[in-house]
C-alpha positions in Angstrom: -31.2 -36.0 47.3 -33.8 -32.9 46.4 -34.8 -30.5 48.9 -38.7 -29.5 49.3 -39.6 -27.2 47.4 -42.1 -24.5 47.6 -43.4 -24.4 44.2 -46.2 -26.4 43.5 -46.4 -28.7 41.0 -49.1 -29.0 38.5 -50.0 -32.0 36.6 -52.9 -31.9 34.5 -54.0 -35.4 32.6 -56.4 -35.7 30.0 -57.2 -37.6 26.7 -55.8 -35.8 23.9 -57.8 -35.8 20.9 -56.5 -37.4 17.3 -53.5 -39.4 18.3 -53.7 -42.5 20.1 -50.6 -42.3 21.6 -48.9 -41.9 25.4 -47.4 -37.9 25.1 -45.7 -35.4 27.3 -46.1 -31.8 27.2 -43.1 -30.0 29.0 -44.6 -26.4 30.5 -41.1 -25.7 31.1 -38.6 -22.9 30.0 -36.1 -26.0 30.3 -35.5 -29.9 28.7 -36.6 -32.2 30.4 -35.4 -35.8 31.2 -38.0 -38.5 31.2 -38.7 -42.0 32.2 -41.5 -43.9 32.1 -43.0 -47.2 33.9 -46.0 -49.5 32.9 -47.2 -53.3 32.7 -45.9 -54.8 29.6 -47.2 -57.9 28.1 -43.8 -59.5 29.8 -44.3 -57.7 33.0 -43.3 -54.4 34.5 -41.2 -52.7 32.5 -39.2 -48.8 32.8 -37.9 -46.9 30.0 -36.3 -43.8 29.8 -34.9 -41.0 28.8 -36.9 -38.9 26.5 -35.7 -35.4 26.5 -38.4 -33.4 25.8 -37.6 -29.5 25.6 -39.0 -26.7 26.9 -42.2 -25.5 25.9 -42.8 -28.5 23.7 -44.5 -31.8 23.6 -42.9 -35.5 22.5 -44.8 -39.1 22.4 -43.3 -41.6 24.7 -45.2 -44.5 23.7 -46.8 -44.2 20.0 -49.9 -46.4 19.4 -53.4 -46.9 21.4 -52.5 -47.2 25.4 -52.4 -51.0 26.9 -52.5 -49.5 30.2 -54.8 -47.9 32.6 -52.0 -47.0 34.6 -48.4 -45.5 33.7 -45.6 -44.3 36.0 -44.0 -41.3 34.9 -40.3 -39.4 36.8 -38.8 -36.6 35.6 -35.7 -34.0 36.2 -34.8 -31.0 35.0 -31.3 -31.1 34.9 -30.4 -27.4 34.0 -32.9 -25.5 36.8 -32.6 -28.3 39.1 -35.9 -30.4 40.4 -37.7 -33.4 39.9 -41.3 -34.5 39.2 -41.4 -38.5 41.3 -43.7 -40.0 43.9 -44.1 -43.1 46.1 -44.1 -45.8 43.2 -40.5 -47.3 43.2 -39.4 -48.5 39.7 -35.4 -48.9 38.5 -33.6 -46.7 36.3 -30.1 -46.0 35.4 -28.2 -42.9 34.3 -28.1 -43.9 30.9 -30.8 -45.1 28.3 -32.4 -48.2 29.3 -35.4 -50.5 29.1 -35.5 -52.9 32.5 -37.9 -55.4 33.1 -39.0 -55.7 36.6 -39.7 -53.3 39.6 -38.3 -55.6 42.5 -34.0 -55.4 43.8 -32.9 -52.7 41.9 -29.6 -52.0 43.8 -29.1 -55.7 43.8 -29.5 -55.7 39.8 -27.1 -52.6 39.9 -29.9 -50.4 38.7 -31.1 -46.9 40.5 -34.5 -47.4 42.9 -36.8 -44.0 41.9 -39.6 -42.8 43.2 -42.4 -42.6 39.7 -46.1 -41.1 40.1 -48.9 -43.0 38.9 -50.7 -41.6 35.7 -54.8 -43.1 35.6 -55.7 -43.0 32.0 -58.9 -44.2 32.6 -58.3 -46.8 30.2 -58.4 -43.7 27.3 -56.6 -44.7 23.7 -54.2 -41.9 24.2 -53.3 -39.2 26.7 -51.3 -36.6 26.8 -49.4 -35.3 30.5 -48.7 -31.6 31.2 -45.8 -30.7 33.7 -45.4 -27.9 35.1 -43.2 -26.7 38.3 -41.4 -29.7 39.5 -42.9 -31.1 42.6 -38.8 -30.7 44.2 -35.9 -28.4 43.2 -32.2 -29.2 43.8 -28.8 -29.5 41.4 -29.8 -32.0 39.0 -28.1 -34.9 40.3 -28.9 -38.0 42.6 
């Protein structure tokens, strides 16, 4: 797994202004890799990966938010480092959309650590990363 890192990370959320659409703005000098996590109409449901490179910004979901609340987990896979937190969702190395959250390694899916994204029930946002809240290799 990652190593702490000292760098700080810095996430700054807002409602961006003509688009009504979920977006990601990598700060970055690298691409990033991103999934995402919210509450479907069918449930809980993860998706992934955007790569969005550096210094540029990509829409994950297109369309007015159903949301209040999105999970977002990302890794830089060149520099090393990862931008997760404390809400477990499943993934998988390779593109996938997975409904539900719960058994992960029993479904034979990856069990990640996402942080939570409060829209505040906006139409759209956009999400700014920054320095990854942990650096390592790349790989889990």
């Amino acid at each position: 797994m990652f190593a702490m890192a000292g760098a700080t990370a810095f996430l700054l959320f807002g409602a961006s202004g003509a688009r009504a659409d979920l977006r990601l703005c990598n700060k970055t000098q690298s691409t990033v890799s991103v999934a995402i996590g919210y509450k479907a109409t069918d449930g809980w449901r993860t998706e992934g990966w955007w790569n969005i490179p550096g210094d540029s910004c990509g829409t994950l979901l297109p369309g007015a938010l159903g949301s209040r609340y999105y999970y977002l987990y990302a890794v830089d896979s060149q520099r090393g480092g990862e931008w997760g937190g404390k809400s477990f969702m499943c993934t998988r190395r390779k593109m996938f959309t997975i409904l539900g959250v719960e058994d992960c390694v029993a479904r034979g899916y990856e069990r990640t650590g996402f942080f939570e994204i409060d829209t505040a029930e906006q139409r759209s946002w956009t999400i700014h990363l920054y320095q990854p809240t942990r650096e390592g290799n790349g790989s889990r």
